[in-house]
Each structure stands twice: as structure tokens, then as C-alpha cells.
N, C-alpha and C positions, 0 to 999 in steps of 0.2 A: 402480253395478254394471254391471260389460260381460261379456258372455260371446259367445264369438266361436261363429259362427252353426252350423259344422260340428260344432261338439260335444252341439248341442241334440238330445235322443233324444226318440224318439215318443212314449215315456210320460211322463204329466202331469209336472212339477214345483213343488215350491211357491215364491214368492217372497215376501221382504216387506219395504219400504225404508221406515224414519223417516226426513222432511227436516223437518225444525224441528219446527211443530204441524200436518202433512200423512203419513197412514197409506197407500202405496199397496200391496195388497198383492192376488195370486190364483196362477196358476198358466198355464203355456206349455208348450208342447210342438209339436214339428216335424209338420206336417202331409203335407209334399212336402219333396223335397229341397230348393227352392230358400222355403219359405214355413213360417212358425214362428204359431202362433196364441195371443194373450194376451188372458183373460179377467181383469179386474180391477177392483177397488174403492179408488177415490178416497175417502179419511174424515178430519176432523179440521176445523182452521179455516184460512181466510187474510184475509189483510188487500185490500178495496179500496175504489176508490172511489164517492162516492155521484156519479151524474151530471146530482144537480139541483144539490148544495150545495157537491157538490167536497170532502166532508170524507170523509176515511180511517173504516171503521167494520171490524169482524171478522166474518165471513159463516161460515158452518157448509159443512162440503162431504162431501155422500154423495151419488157417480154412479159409476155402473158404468159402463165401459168393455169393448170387444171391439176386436180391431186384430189385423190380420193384416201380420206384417214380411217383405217380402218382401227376401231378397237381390240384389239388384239392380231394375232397372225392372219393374213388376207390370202384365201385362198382361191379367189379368183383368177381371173386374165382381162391386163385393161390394157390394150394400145394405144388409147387416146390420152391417158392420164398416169400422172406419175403417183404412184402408192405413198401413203408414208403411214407405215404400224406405230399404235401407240399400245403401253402394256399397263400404262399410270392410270386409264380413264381419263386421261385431258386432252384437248389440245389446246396446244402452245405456238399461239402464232410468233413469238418472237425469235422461238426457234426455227420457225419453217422458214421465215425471212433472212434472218442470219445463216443458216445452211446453203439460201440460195445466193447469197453475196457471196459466200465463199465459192461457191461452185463458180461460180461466175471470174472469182480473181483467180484462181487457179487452171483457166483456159489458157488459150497462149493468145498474147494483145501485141499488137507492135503500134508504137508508136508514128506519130505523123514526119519523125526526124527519120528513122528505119525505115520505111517503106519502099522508098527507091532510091535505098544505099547499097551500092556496090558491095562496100566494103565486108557486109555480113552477109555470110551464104546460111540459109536454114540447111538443117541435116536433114535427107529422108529416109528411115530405114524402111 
């Protein structure tokens, strides 16, 4: 779902995308002419990997998100919210979702078989 950045009005909107077995769903609205703020929830499952045994297991996913889209370079400071620049004039909610599934598989998961196995020691450097 893209909806191009000038059309976004100041009052809340809702949104809500199914991508497979991943629920992202809350609500946006323009805060500044150049700056749109989206409050949302991550819910459902995905698939990744465990990082002791290397096998594929399904992981549960409920995290809330905040992110402020700035059209063009953001030269603010936000510690409460994660930025994301756009330079197209859109935003693209099915990128922002897909971005956060991958950040999400690319943590490190251990499975429920790994967790109190001897056998694999994590590395610390």
C-alpha cells in the first residue's frame, strides 16, 4: 500500500496490511508539512533461524512500532521514534513491514530444542 505523501491529512487514519502470517496494522497522520507519524503493531508469526543449530523454527511477533517518515532528508533528533526518509513522495507501507520482518529474522533466535543444550556454547567477543 503507497499513498503518496501530500495527500496524508492531519487527522489520524487507520491502516491494516495482511502479508502472509504477519498483521501490521495502527494509524498515521501528517504532523508538518514535510513529516507524517505512524504508530503501529507488528502481530502474527515468521519463520527464522535458530543461531546455535541453524534450523528454520516459527517465532510469535508482537512489537510496537513508532516512526516518523520524513519526505526527504530529516534533519531533526527523535529518540522515541525510528525515522524513515523517503525521496519518491510516498509512503510504502509494505516496505516499512517487510524491512521490519527482516530486521526482525536477522536477530539472533534460538530455538526451544537450544536453549538448555549443553552441547552449543554461544561465542562472546
Amino acid at each position: 500500500m503507497k499513498i503518496e505523501f501530500r495527500k496524508v491529512s492531519s487527522g489520524l487514519k487507520d491502516f491494516n496490511l495482511d502479508i502472509v502470517s504477519v498483521n501490521f496494522e495502527g494509524t498515521f497522520c501528517k504532523i508538518s508539512p514535510k513529516l507524517v507519524e505512524i504508530d503501529a503493531k507488528l502481530s502474527g508469526e515468521t519463520d527464522v533461524l535458530c543461531c546455535k543449530c541453524g534450523e528454520t523454527f516459527t517465532t510469535k511477533l508482537d512489537e510496537d512500532f513508532k516512526f516518523i517518515v520524513s519526505d526527504g532528508i530529516y534533519n531533526g533528533n527523535d529518540e522515541e521514534r525510528s525515522v524513515i526518509e523517503t525521496e519518491n513522495g510516498f509512503i510504502d507501507f509494505d516496505e516499512i513491514v517487510n524491512s521490519e520482518i527482516e530486521s526482525i529474522k536477522a536477530d539472533y533466535h534460538i530455538c526451544d530444542n537450544c536453549i538448555d543444550c549443553e552441547d552449543f556454547k554461544e561465542i562472546q567477543l
